[in-house]
N, C-alpha and C positions, 0 to 999 in steps of 0.2 A: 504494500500500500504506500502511493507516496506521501511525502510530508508535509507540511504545510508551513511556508516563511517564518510563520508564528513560530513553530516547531523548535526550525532551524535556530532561529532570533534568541530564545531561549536557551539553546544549548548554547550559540556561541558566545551569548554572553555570560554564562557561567564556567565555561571555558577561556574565555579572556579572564576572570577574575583569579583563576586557578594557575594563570598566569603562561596561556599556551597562545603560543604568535598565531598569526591571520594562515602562516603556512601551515604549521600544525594542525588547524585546527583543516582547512581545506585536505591538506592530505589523509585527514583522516576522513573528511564523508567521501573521499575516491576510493578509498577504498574497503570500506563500511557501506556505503551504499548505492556506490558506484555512479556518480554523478560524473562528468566531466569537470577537467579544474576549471573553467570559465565559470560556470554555477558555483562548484565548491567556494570560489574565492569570494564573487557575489553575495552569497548566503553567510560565507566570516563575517562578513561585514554587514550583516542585515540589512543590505540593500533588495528594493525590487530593481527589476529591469528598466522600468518606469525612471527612478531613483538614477538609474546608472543614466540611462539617456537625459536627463537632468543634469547632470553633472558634466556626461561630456559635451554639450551644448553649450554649457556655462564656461567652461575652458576652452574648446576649440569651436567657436560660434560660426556656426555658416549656413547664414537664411536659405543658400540656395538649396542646402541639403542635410535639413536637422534632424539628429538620430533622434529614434522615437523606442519606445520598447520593442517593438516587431522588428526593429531593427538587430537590437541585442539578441532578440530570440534567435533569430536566424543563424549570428555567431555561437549562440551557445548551443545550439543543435547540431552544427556542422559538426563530422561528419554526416550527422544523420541525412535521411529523405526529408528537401527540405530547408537543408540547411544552407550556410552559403560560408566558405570560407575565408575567415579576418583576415588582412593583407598584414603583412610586417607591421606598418605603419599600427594598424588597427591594436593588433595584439600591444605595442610595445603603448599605445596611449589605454588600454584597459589597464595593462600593470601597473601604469603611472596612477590611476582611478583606485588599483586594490593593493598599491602596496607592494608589488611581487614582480619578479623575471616574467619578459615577455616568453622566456621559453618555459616558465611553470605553465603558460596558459594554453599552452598547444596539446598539453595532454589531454 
């Protein structure tokens, strides 16, 4: 069954208190629940998708083409049916958003 942000939000913030970094804690739902690290990092940080396209918007602003959350979704499904693969560029400004190696995020 999957889990609900709430879920997440709650584990990581009792995990932050316990004193386990944004990677820690991401590497442990990759491999506890097998999420991709793009969500796992996402969810460290009790962000929605929404929240992420908010953010990168607010840092790299361009009317002609402002990410939205279906946009994030897309990156966080890739590989899946679906999905659409983050360019270099993409990935290394998520990391900069969660804190982490753009090469944590390709997993």
């Amino acid at each position: 069954m999957a889990r609900s942000l709430r879920s997440y939000r709650h584990e990581a913030e009792r995990l932050r208190a316990a004193g386990r970094s944004y990677r820690q804690i991401a590497v442990l739902w990759r491999e506890r629940d097998g999420v991709n690290s793009r969500v796992a990092y996402r969810l460290a940080h009790g962000l929605t998708q929404a929240d992420v396209a908010e953010r990168w918007n607010a840092q790299w602003p361009d009317p002609a083409t402002p990410k939205t959350a279906k946009t994030i979704s897309y990156w966080e499904i890739w590989p899946g049916p679906g999905g659409r693969t983050p360019s270099p560029d993409t990935l290394n400004k998520l990391a900069y958003l969660y804190r982490c190696s753009a090469g944590e995020l390709h997993l």
